[in-house]
BALOKOL-516616 format. One record per atom (N, C-alpha, C): residue number from 1; residue in three letters; atom name; x, y, z. Coordinates in nm, 3 decimals. Layout:
BEGIN
{seq->NUM&type->ALA&atom->CA&px->X&py->Y&pz->Z}
...
END
This chain:
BEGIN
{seq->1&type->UNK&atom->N&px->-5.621&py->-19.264&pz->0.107}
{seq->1&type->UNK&atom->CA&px->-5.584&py->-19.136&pz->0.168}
{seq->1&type->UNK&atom->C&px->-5.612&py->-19.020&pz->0.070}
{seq->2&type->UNK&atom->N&px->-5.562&py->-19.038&pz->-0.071}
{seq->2&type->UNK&atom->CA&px->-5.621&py->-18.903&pz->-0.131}
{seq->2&type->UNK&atom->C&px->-5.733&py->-18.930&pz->-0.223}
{seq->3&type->UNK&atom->N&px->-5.794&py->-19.040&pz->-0.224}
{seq->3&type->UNK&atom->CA&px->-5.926&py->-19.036&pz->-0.255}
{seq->3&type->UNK&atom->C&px->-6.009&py->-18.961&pz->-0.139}
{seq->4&type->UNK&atom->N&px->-5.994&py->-18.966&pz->0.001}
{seq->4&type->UNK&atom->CA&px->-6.130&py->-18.858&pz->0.069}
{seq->4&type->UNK&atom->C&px->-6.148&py->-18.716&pz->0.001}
{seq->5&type->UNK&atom->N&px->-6.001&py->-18.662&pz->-0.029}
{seq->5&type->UNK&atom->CA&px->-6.059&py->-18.514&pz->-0.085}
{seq->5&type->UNK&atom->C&px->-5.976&py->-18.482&pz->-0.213}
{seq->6&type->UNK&atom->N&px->-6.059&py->-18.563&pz->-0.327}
{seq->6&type->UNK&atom->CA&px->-5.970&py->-18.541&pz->-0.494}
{seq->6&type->UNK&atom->C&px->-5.978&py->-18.389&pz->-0.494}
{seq->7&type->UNK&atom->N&px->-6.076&py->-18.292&pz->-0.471}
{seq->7&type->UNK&atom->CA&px->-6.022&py->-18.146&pz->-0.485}
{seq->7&type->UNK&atom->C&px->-5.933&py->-18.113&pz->-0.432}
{seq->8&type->UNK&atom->N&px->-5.862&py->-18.139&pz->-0.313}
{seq->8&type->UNK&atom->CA&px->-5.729&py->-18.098&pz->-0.276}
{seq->8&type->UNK&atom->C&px->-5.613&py->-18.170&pz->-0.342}
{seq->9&type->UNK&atom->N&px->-5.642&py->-18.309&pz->-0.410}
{seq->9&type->UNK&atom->CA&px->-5.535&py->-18.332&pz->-0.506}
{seq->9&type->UNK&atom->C&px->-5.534&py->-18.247&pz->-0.637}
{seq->10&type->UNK&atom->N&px->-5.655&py->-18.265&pz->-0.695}
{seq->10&type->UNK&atom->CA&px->-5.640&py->-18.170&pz->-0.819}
{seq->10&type->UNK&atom->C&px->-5.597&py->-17.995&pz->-0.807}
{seq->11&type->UNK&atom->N&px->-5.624&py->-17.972&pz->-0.692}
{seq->11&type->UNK&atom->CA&px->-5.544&py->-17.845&pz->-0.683}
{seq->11&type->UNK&atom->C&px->-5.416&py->-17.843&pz->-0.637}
{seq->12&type->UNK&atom->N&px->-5.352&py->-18.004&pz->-0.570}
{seq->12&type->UNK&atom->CA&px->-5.183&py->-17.996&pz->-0.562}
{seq->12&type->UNK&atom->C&px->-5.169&py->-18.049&pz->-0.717}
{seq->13&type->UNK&atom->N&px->-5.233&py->-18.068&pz->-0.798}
{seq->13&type->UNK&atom->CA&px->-5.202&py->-18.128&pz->-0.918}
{seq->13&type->UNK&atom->C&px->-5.166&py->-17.960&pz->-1.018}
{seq->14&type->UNK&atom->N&px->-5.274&py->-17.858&pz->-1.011}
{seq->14&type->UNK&atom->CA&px->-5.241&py->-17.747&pz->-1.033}
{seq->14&type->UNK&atom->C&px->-5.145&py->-17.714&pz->-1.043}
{seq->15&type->UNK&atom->N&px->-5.107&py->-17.684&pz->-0.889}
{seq->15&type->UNK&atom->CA&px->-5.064&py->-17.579&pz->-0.830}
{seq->15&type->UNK&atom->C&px->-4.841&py->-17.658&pz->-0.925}
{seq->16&type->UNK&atom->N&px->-4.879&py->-17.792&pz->-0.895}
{seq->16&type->UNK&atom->CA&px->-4.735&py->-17.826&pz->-0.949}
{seq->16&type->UNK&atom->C&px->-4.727&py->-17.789&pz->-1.085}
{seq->17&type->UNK&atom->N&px->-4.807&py->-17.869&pz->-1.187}
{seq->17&type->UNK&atom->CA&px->-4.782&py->-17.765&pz->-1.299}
{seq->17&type->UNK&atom->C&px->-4.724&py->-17.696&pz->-1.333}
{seq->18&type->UNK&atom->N&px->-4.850&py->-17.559&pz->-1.275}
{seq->18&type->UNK&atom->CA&px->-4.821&py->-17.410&pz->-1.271}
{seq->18&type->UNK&atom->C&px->-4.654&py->-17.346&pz->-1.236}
{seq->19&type->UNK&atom->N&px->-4.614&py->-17.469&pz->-1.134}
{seq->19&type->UNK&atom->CA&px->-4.467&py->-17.438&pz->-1.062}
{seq->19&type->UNK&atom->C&px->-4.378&py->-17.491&pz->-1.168}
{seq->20&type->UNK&atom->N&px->-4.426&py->-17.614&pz->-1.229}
{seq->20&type->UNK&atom->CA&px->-4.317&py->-17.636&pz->-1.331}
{seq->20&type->UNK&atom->C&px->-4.334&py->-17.572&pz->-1.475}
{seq->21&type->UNK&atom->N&px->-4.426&py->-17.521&pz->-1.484}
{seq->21&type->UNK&atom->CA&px->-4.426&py->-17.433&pz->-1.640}
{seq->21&type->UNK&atom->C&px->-4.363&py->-17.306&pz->-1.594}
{seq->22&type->UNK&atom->N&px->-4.406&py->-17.254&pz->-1.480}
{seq->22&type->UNK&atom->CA&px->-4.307&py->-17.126&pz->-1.450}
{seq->22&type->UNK&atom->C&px->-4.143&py->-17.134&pz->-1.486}
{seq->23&type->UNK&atom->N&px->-4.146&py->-17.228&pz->-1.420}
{seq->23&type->UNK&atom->CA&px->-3.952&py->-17.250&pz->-1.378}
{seq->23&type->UNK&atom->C&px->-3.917&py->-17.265&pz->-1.556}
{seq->24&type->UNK&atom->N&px->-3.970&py->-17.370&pz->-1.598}
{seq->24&type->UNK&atom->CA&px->-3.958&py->-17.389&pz->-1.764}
{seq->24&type->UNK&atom->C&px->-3.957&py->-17.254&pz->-1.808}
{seq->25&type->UNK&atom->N&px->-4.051&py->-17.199&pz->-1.813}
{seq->25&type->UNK&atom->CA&px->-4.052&py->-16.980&pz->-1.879}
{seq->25&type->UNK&atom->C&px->-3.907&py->-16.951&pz->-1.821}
{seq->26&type->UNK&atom->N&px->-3.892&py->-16.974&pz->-1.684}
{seq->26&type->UNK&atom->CA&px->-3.760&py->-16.847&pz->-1.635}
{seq->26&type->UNK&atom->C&px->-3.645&py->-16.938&pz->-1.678}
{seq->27&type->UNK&atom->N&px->-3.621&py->-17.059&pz->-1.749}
{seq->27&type->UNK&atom->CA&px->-3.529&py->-17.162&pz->-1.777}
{seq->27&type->UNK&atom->C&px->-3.499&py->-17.101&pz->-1.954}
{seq->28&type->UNK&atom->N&px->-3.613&py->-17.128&pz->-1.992}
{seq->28&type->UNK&atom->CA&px->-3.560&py->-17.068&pz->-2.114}
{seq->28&type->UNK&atom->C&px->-3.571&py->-16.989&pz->-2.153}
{seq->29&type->UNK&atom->N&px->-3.624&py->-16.836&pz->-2.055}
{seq->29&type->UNK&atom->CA&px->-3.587&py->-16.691&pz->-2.055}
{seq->29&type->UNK&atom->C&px->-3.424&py->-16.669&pz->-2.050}
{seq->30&type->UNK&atom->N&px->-3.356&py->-16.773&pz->-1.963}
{seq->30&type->UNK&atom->CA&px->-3.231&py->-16.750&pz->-1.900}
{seq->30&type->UNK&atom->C&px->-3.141&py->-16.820&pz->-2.064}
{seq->31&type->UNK&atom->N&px->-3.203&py->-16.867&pz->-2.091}
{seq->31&type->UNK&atom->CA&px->-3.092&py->-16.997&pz->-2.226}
{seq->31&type->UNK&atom->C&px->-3.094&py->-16.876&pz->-2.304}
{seq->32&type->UNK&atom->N&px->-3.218&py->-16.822&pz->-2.325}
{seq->32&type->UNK&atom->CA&px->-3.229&py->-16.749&pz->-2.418}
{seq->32&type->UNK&atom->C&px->-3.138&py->-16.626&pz->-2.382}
{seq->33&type->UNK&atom->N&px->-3.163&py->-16.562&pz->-2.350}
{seq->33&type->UNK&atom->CA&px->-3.009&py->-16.454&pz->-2.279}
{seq->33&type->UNK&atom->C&px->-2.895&py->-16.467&pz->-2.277}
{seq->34&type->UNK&atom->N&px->-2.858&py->-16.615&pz->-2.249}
{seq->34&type->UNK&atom->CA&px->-2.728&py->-16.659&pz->-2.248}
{seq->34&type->UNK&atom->C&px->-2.663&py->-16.674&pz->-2.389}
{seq->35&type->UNK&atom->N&px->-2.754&py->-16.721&pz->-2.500}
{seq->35&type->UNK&atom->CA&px->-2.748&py->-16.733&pz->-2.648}
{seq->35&type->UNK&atom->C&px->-2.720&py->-16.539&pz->-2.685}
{seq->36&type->UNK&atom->N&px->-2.816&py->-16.478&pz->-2.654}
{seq->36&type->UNK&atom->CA&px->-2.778&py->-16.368&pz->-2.730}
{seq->36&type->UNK&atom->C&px->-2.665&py->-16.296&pz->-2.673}
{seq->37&type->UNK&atom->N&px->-2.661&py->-16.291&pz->-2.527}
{seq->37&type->UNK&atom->CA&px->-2.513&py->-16.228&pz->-2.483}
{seq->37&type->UNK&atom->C&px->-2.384&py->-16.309&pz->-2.539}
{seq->38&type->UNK&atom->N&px->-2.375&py->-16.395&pz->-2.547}
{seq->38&type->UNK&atom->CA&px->-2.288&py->-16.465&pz->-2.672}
{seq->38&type->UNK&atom->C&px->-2.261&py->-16.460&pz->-2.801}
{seq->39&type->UNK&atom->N&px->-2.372&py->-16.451&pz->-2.849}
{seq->39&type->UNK&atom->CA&px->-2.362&py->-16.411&pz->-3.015}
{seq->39&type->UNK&atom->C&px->-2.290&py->-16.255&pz->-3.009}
{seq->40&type->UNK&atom->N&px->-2.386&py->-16.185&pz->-2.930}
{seq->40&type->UNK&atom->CA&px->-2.321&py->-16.011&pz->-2.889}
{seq->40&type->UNK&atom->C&px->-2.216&py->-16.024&pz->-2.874}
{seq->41&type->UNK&atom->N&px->-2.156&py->-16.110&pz->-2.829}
{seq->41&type->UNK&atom->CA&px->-2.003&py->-16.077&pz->-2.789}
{seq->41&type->UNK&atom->C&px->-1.885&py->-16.105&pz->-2.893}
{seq->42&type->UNK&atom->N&px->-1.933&py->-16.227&pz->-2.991}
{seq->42&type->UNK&atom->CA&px->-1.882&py->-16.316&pz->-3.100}
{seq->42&type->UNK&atom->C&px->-1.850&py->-16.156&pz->-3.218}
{seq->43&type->UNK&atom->N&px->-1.967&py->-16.092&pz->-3.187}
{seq->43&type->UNK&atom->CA&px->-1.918&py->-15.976&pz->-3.274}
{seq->43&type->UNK&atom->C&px->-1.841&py->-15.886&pz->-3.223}
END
């Protein structure tokens, strides 16, 4: 079944990636925020 069209796998292969390196960036954009509004506050 996904041997007839490997370009449409390698572009759901992409496209997931791309979705999980995003979420990873806004994951530890968010840790990271959460660390400094904490330290900010410790003072």
């Amino acid at each position: 079944m996904l041997s007839s069209d490997p370009s449409l796998t390698e572009r759901m292969i992409i496209m997931v990636s791309w979705n999980d390196l995003f979420t990873f960036v806004i994951m530890l954009m968010a840790i990271l925020t959460y660390i400094d509004t904490h330290r900010k506050h410790k003072k």
